[in-house]
N, C-alpha and C positions, 0 to 999 in steps of 0.2 A: 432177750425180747423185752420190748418197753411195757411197761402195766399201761390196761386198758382206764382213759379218763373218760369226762362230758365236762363240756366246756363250760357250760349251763350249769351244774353241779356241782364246778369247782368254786363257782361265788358265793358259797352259800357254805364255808367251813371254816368261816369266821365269826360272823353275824352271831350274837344271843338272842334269843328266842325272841323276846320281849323287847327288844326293839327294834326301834322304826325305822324300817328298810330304805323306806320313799315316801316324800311328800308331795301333792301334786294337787294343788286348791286346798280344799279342804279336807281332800282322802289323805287317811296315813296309812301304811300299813307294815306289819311288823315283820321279821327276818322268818318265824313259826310260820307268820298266815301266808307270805310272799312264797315260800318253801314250795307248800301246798296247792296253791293257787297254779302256781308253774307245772307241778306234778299231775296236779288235774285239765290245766288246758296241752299238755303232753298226754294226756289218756285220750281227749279230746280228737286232736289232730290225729291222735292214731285208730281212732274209731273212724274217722273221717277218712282215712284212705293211708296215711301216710306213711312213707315208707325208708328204713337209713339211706340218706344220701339225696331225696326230695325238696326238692326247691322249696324256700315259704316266704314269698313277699308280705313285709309288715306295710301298709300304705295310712297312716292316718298320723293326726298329729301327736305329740308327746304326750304318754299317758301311763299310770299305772298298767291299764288294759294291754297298753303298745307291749309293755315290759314281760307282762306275761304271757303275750300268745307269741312273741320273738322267743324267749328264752325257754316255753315251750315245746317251741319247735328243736330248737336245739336237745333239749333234754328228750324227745322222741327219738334222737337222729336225724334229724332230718339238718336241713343250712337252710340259718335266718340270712334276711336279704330286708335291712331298711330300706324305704326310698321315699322320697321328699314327700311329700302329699300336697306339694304345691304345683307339682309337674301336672302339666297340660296330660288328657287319654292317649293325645298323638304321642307325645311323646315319653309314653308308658311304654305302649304296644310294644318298641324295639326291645326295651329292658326284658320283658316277657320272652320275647319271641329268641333273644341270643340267650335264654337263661335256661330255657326251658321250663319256667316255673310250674308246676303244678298248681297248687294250693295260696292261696291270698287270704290275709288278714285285713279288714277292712274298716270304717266305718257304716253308720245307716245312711249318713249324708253323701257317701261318696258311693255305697253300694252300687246304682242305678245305672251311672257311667261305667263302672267296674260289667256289669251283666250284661251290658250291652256289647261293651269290646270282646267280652268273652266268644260272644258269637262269632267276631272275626277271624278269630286267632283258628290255627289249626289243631292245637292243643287244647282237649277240654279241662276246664280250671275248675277247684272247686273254691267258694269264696263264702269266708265266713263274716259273719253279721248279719242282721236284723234287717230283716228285707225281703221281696220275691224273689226267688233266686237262687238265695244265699243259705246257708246254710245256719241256722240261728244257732252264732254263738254262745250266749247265755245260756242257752239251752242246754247247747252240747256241752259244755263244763260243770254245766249242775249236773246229767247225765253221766258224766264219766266216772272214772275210777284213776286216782291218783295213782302212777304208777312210778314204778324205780326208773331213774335216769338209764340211758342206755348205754351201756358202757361202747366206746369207740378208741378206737388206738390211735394215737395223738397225731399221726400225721394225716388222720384222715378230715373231709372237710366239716366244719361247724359255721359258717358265717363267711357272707362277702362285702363287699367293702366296693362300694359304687365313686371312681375317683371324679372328682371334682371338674375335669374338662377346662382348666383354665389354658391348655396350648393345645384341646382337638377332642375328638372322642371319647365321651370316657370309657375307662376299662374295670370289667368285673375283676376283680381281689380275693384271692383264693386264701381266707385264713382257717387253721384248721384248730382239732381241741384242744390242742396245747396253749390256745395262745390269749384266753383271758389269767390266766395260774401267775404271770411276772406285770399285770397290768398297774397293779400298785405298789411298783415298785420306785417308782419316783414320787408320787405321793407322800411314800412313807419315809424313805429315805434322805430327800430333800425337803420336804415341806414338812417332815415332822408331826404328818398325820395321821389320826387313830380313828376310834372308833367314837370320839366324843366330837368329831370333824363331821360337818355339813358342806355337802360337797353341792356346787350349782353353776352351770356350763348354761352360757345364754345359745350355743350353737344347736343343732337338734338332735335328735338320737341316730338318725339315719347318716350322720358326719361322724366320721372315725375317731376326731379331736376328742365330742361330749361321751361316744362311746365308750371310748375304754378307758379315759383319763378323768370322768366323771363317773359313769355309770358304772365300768367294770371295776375302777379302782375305789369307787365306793363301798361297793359291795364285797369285794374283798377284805378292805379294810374294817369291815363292820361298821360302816360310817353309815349318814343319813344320806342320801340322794335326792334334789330336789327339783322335778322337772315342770316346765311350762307348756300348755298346749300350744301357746300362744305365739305370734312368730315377735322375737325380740324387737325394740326399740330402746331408743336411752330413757323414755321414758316407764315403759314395761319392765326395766332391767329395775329401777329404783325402787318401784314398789315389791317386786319380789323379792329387796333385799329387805325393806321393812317388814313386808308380812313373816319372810320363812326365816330370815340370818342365817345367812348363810357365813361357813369361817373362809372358804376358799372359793374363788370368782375365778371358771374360767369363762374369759373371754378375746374377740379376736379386734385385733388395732382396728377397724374401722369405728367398730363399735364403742371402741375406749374415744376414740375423738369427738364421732356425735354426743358422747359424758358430757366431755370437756365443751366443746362449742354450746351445748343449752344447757348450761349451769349447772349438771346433776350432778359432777365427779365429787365435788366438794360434798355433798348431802351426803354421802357415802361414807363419810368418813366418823369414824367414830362407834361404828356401827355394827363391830366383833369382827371383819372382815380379816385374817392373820395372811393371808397371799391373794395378791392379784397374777392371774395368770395369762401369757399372750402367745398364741401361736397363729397358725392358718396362711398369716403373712408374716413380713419382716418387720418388727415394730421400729416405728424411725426415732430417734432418738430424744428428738425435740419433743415427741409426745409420751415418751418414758418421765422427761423432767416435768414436763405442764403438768401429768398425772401425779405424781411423785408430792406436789407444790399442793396441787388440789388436795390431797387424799393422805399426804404424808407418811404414803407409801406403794413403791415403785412395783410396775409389774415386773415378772421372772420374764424374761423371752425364751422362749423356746422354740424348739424345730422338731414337726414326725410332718411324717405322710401318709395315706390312706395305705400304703404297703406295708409300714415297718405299723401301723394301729400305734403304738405307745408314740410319746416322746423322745428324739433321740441325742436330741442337742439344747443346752439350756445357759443360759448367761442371765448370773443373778444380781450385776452390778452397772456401772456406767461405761464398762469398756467396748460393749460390743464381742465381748469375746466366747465365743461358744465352744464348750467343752462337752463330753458325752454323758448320759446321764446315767446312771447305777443299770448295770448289764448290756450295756453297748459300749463293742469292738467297731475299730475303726481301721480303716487297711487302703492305702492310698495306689494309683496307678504309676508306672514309672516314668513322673514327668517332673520335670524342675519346681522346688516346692512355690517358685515366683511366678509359676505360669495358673492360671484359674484352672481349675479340673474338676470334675465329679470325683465324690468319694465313695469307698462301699462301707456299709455299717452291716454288724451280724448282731440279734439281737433275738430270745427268746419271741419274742413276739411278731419277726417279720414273717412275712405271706408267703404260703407255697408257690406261688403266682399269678397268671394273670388267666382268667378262665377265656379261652380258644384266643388267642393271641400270640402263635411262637414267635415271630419277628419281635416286637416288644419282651418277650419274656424271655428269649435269647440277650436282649439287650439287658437287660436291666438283674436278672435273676442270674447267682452262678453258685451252685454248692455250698445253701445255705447265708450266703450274702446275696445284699439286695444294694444297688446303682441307684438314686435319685436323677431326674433329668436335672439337680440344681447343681448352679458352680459355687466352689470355694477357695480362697485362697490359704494356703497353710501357712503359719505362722510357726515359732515352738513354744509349742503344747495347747495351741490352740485354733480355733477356725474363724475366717471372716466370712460372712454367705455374701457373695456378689451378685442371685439370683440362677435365672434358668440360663441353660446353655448359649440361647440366642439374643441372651441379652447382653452378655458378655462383648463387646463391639472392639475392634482394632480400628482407629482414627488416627492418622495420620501419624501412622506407626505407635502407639500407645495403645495399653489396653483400658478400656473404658465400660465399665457398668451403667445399664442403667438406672440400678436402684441406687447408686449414687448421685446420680443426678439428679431421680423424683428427692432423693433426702434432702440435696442442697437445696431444692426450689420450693421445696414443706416448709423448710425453716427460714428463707425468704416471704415466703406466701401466707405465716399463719393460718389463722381464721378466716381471712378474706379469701380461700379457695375451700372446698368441702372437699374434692375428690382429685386427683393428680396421676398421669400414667407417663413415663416415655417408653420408647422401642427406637429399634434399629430399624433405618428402611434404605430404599436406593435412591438415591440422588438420578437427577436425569443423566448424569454424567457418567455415570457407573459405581459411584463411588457410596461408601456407607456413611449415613448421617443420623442426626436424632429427631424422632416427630417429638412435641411433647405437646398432651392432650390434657385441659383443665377443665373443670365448674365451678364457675363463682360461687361463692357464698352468696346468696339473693340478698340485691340491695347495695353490695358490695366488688361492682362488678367495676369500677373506676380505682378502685382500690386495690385490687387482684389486678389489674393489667400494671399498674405501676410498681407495685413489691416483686412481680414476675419480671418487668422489664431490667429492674434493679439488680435481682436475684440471679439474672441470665447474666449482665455487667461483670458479675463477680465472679464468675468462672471461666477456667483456664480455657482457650480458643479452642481446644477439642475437643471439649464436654460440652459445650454449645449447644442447643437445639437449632437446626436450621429452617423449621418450622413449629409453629405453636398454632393449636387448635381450639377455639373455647368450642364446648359441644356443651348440650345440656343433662349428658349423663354419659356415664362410663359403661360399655356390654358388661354386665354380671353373670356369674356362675347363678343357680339356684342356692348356692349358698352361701351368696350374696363375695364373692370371691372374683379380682377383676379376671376376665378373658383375655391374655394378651396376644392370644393369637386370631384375634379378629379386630387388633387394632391396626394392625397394618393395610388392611381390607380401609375402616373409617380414615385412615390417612387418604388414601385413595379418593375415596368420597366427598373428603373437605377439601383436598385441590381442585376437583372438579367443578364442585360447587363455586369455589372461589373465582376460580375461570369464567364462569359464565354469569356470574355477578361483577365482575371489571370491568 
């Protein structure tokens, strides 16, 4: 029989006392007083109701406070549940209502709309903060009694992992307490990080990326952690690296571009910075070198998903070539290594599944390995990512990507485009073709039509877009992540339009 952990517990057997856990403004605070603070908002929530296996939505933005009524919750027993604090009531309610959540973590600014939904739901909540209503936080953690972590057997749940929604619905992520224990294991192992490492993720804690690749593997490592309430910018990213110094930057390609496009990337340099790190999307290439030139040093690209929480694929050079990162197995389906396929990785840290989903969780989960919907081509001994399943296009009998094509058209397009998608759609003829959907750089809108027109010139007659669309923004995820599955819907929309403007 496996020994009984806490997932919450396990971050915390590394860290020396005396130093400083997390920085966040001008609060610090150290591995001793974070210990405690966790121990007693876990006395907290359990004076409050809570019970092993009880839902606890964390809803506000990054914060010491977020850190400790999330981890918490977990050291009670109970399963944290980040989520954006930028999402709309309407579009909480569902999260609630398929979660079951009992218990909310809140601010005072957002309590109000939090008390009011409560009344709708059929589930009575109870929701802590500072407010009518609510249950006063403060209070109840001055009030507590620090209590031992709960001991829980490792496959049972600790935390869910709300997936990003870039091709449909998202789906809750069953991770259990086994699975912050191998979080820093690529930190350490490839980045060479300890405990004298300042770790700081511009993404937010309620994204699987900052969580366990910043936060969990922070705290592991006995490092410093250092979060932002604030929601990133390239200009919010610059000053946070002046004020805290951080040694490792993660962040995701969009955000390394807006660096690049208003002059920060360069200020950055020089600055103790020892890794720039990318994941979230596929970083293109052309903006690995511009950063590289700026900064005088290249980001890592990497690959995880909200399922496997860690990191599971990394390329730390100019080839593109992605290999698996310290504790990820990889195990391929029986098809021609020349044909694109999904791959499955097993990794200490992937998801027991998908909470009430079997069709999905039949797909994707099998005996400890977990399926991505992405495709790859296998190379030997290494992987090229070609994107999601439906991106993969057969044109005129070739197979064709479309993240090859946004690559070619990035590096046609510079600066004079800000944002770039294609997709697969149908022709009227029945046949499959490419949309491809742009936004000018402002100002720069005479410029971007002629680098694109150029840029399309120079690719082979089957990688073509047979439509191009300037719109004035791309559908985003809430975390800030494009949705390619409602680009085919705007394709729709802009031939319409087009038609009844001719």
């Amino acid at each position: 029989m496996k020994s009984l952990t806490n997932a919450a517990a396990c971050l915390f057997e590394t860290g020396h006392e005396s130093d400083i856990a997390i920085e966040c403004g001008t609060r610090r605070i150290s591995y001793g007083e974070l210990r405690q603070t966790v121990a007693r908002a876990a006395g907290a929530w359990q004076r409050s109701g809570l019970a092993a296996g009880d839902r606890v939505v964390v809803f506000g933005p990054d914060s010491i406070e977020w850190v400790e009524a999330y981890l918490g919750a977990i050291w009670a027993g109970g399963v944290g549940i980040g989520v954006n604090s930028h999402l709309g009531i309407e579009e909480l309610a569902p999260i609630l209502l398929e979660s079951g959540v009992r218990f909310i973590w809140t601010t005072a600014e957002l309590a109000p709309a939090l008390v009011a939904l409560s009344d709708r739901l059929p589930q009575p909540l109870v929701i802590a903060a500072a407010g009518l209503g609510c249950v006063d936080w403060m209070e109840a953690c001055a009030a507590a009694t620090a209590i031992p972590p709960l001991p829980r057997a490792p496959h049972e749940m600790a935390l869910w992992i709300g997936t990003s929604g870039t091709t449909g619905t998202p789906k809750g992520v069953v991770h259990s307490h086994s699975v912050t224990a191998p979080c820093a294991a690529f930190a350490r192992e490839i980045l060479g990080a300890g405990p004298q490492d300042r770790l700081y993720a511009t993404s937010k804690l309620f994204f699987a990326y900052a969580l366990a690749n910043s936060l969990f593997a922070g705290l592991r490592l006995g490092a410093t952690v250092i979060l932002d309430p604030e929601w990133p910018t390239a200009e919010r990213v610059l000053k946070m690296v002046k004020t805290h110094r951080p040694t490792i930057l993660f962040c995701v390609p969009t955000l390394y571009h807006k660096m690049l496009q208003g002059g920060i990337a360069h200020q950055l340099a020089g600055r103790g910075i020892r890794h720039y790190i990318s994941a979230g999307e596929g970083l293109p290439p052309k903006l690995r070198a511009d950063w590289q030139r700026a900064t005088e040093l290249a980001p890592i690209s990497c690959y995880g998903t909200s399922e496997t929480l860690c990191l599971m694929l990394y390329c730390d050079n100019d080839s593109g070539r992605l290999t698996p990162t310290p504790l990820t197995e990889l195990r391929y389906d029986k098809l021609p290594p020349e044909l694109p396929q999904r791959l499955w990785v097993r990794h200490p840290a992937v998801a027991r599944g998908y909470w009430q989903r079997p069709k999905e969780q039949a797909d994707g989960f099998h005996e400890g390995w977990f399926s991505p919907g992405d495709m790859f081509l296998r190379h030997d001994g290494w992987l090229e990512f070609t994107g999601r399943n439906d991106d993969m296009l057969k044109i005129a009998g070739q197979w064709v990507s479309t993240q090859w094509v946004e690559q070619a058209l990035r590096l046609a397009c510079g600066d004079s485009v800000q944002a770039l998608a294609a997709v697969g759609v149908k022709s009227d003829d029945g046949l499959t073709a490419i949309a491809a959907f742009l936004v000018a750089t402002p100002n720069q809108e005479v410029a971007a039509r002629s680098s694109l027109s150029s840029g399309i010139a120079g690719l082979p007659g089957h990688k073509r877009p047979r439509w191009v669309h300037w719109v004035e923004a791309l559908p985003l995820t809430a975390t800030g992540k494009l949705q390619r599955a409602k680009l085919g819907a705007l394709h729709e929309q802009q031939r319409e339009a087009a038609l009844l403007t001719s």
